[in-house]
C-alpha positions as CSV (number, residue, x, y, z in Angstrom):
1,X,-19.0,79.5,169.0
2,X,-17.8,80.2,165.5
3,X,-20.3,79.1,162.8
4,X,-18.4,77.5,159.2
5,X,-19.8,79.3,156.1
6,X,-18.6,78.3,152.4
7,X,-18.9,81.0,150.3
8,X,-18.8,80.6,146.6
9,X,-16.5,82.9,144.4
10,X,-15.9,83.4,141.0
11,X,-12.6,84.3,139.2
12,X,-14.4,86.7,136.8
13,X,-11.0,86.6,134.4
14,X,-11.2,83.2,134.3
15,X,-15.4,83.0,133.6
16,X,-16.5,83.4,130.2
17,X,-20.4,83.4,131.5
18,X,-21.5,80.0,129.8
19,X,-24.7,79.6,133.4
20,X,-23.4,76.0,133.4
21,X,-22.7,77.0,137.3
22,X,-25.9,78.5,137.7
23,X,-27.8,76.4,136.2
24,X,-26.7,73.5,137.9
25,X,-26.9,74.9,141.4
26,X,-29.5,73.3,143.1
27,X,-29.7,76.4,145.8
28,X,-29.8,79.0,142.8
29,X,-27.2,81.1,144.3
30,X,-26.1,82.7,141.5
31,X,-27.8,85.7,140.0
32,X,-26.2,87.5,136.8
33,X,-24.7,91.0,135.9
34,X,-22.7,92.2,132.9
35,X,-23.2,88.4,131.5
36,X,-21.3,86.9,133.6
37,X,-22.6,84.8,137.2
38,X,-22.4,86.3,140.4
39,X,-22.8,84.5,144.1
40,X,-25.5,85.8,145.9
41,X,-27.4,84.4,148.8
42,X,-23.7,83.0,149.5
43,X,-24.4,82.2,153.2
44,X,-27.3,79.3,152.2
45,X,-24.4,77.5,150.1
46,X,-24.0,73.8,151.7
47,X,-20.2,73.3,150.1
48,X,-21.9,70.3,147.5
49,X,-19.7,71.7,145.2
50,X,-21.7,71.4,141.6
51,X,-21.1,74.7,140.6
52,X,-17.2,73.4,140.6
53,X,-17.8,70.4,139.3
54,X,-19.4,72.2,135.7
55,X,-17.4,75.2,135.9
56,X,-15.0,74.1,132.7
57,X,-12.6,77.2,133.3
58,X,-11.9,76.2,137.2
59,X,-13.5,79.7,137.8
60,X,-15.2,78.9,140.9
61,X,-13.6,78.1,144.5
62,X,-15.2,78.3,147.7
63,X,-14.0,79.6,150.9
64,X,-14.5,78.4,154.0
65,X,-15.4,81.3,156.6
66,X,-15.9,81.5,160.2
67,X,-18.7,84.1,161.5
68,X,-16.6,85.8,162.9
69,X,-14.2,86.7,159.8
70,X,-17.3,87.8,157.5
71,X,-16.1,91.3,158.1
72,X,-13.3,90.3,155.7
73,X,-15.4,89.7,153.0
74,X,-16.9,92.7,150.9
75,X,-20.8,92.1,152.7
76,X,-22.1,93.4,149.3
77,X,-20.5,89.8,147.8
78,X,-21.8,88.0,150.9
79,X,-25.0,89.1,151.3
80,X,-26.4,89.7,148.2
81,X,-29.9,89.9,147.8
């Protein structure tokens, strides 16, 4: 059985590092290097979709990803410490 992840990313052209989607994450899954936010702990995200909601730059999307695809994504972005 597949299990449905979301994982949060950030278009880091796009963010200008204002912690309005950090702040307002109410798993803190963000962490912060060079200034600007970066997902980590991805795999606890729940999809509520409030670090969208602030993001004023539409910087942030989430991906939806099957357990079995997460060797598609770079593990150091998904399982961030």
């Amino acid at each position: 059985m597949k299990r449905l992840f979301y994982i949060p990313l950030i278009d880091h052209e796009k963010c200008e590092g204002c912690d309005e989607c950090a702040l307002n994450c109410p798993l803190v899954l963000f962490d912060f290097t060079e200034s600007k936010p970066r997902p980590s702990r991805t795999l606890q995200c729940l999809n509520g979709q409030i670090c969208i909601e602030f993001c004023q730059k539409d910087a942030i999307h989430i991906e939806e990803v099957y357990l079995d695809e997460l060797s598609l994504f770079d593990e150091s972005l998904a399982f961030a410490a």
